[in-house]
C-alpha positions as CSV (number, residue, x, y, z in Angstrom):
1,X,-11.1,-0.4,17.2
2,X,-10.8,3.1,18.1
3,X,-7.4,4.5,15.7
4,X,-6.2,8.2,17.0
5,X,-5.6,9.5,13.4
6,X,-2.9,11.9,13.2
7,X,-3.5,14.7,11.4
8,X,-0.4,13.5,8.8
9,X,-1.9,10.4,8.1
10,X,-5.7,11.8,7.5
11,X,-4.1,14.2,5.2
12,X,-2.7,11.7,3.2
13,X,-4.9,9.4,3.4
14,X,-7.3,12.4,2.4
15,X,-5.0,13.5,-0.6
16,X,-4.9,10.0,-2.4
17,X,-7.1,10.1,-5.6
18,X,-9.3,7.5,-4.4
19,X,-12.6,5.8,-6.4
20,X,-14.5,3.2,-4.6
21,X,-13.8,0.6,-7.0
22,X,-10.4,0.9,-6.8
23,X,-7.6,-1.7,-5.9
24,X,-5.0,-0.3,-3.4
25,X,-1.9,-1.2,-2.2
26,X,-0.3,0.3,0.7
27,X,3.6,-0.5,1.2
28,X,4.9,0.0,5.6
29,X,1.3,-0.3,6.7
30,X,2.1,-0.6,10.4
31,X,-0.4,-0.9,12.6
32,X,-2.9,-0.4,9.7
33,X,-4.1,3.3,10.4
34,X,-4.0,4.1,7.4
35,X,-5.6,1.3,5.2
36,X,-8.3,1.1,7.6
37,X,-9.4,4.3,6.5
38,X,-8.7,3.3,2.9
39,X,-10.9,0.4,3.2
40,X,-13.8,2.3,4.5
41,X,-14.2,4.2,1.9
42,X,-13.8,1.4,-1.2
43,X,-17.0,-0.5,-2.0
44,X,-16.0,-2.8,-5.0
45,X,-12.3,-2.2,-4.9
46,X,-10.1,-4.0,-1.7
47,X,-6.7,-2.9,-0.3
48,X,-3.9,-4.9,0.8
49,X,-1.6,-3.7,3.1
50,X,1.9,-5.0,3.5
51,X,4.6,-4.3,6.1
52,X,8.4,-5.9,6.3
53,X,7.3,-6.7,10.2
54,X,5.8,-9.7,11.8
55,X,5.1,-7.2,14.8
56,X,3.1,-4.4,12.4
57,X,1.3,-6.9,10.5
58,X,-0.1,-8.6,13.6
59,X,-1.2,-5.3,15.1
60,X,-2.4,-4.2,11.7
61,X,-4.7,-7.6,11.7
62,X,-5.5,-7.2,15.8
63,X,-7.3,-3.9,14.8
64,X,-8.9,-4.8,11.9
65,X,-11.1,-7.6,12.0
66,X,-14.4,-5.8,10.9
67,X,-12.9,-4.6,7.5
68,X,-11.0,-8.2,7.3
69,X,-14.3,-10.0,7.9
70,X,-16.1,-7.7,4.8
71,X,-14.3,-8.2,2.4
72,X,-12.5,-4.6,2.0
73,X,-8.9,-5.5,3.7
74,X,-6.2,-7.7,3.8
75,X,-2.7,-7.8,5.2
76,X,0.6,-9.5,4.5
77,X,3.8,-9.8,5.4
78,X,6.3,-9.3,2.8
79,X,9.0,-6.5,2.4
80,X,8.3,-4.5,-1.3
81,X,11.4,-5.5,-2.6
82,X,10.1,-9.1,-2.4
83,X,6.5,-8.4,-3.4
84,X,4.6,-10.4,-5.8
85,X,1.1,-10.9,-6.6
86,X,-0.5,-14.2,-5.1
87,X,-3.0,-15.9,-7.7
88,X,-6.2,-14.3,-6.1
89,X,-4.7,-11.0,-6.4
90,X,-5.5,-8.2,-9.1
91,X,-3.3,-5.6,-10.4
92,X,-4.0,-2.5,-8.0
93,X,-4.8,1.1,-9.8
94,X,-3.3,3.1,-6.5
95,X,0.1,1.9,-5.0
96,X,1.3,4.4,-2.0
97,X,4.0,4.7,0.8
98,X,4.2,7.0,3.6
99,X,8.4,7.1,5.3
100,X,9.3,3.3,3.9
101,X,13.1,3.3,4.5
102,X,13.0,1.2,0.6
103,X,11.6,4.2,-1.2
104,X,13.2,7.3,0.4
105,X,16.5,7.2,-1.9
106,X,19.1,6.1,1.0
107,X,19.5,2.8,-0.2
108,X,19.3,2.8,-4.1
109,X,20.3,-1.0,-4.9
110,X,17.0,-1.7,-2.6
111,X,15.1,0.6,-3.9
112,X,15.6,-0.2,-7.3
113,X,14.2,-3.9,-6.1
114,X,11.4,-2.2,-4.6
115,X,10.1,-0.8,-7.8
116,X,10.1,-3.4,-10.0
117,X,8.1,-5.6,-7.5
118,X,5.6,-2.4,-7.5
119,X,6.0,-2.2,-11.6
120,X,5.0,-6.0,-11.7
121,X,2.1,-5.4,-9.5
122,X,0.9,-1.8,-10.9
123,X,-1.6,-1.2,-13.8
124,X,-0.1,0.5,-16.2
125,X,-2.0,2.8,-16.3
126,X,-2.0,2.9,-11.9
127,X,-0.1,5.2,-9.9
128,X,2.8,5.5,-7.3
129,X,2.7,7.7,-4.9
130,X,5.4,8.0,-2.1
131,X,5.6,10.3,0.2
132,X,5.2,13.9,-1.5
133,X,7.0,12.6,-4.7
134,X,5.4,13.3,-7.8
135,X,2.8,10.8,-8.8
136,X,4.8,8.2,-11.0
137,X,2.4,5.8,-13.6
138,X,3.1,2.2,-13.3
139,X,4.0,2.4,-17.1
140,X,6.9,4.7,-16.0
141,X,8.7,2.4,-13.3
142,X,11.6,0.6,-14.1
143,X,10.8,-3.1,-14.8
144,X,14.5,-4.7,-13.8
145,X,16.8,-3.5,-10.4
């Protein structure tokens, strides 16, 4: 699939402090613009993108069959506050959000949620990063809403 990148979303994409091994999670992936380009660039590591809607995740999967079929991507649908790791998946080193209505500080009860699913799924010694928020270690999150 062809994406039209906008110029936000290759900036941030372009920001992320991103090593090929690395395990990635991005939270509001819709239509997958963004961890397609992730995935491109990880040869070891994998991403998973997750996204609230049934609608998002399909698109997401619609337009990414070539990094599903290697090996590099994978999608679910699951809203952050109710994240959890599956059995096959590994703690991710690099946890991101771009505008995800859970992390923006409007609803604070949800967001709270939100980050101890992402705490639970986090290295340690992995990092947050939402929007242009300072980069939070997964050491540093909250553990319990």
């Amino acid at each position: 699939m062809s994406d039209r990148i906008s110029p936000r979303i290759a900036s941030y994409v372009d920001a992320l402090p991103l090593r090929p091994e690395m395990q990635v999670l991005e939270i509001g992936c819709g239509p997958g613009v963004a961890a397609r380009l992730i995935s491109q660039r990880l040869t070891s590591g994998c991403m998973l993108a997750i996204d609230r809607s049934a609608t998002a995740i399909d698109a997401a999967i619609a337009g990414s069959r070539a990094e599903i079929e290697g090996g590099k991507l994978r999608f679910r649908q699951v809203a952050v506050e109710d994240f959890q790791l599956e059995p096959s998946d590994q703690s991710f080193d690099l946890v991101f959000a771009m505008r995800v209505g859970a992390l923006d500080g409007r609803h604070p009860e949800l967001e709270a949620r939100a980050l101890a699913a992402i705490k639970a799924a986090l290295k340690p010694d992995g990092i947050l990063l939402v929007d242009d928020q300072k980069p939070r270690p997964g050491r540093d999150l909250p553990a319990f809403p």
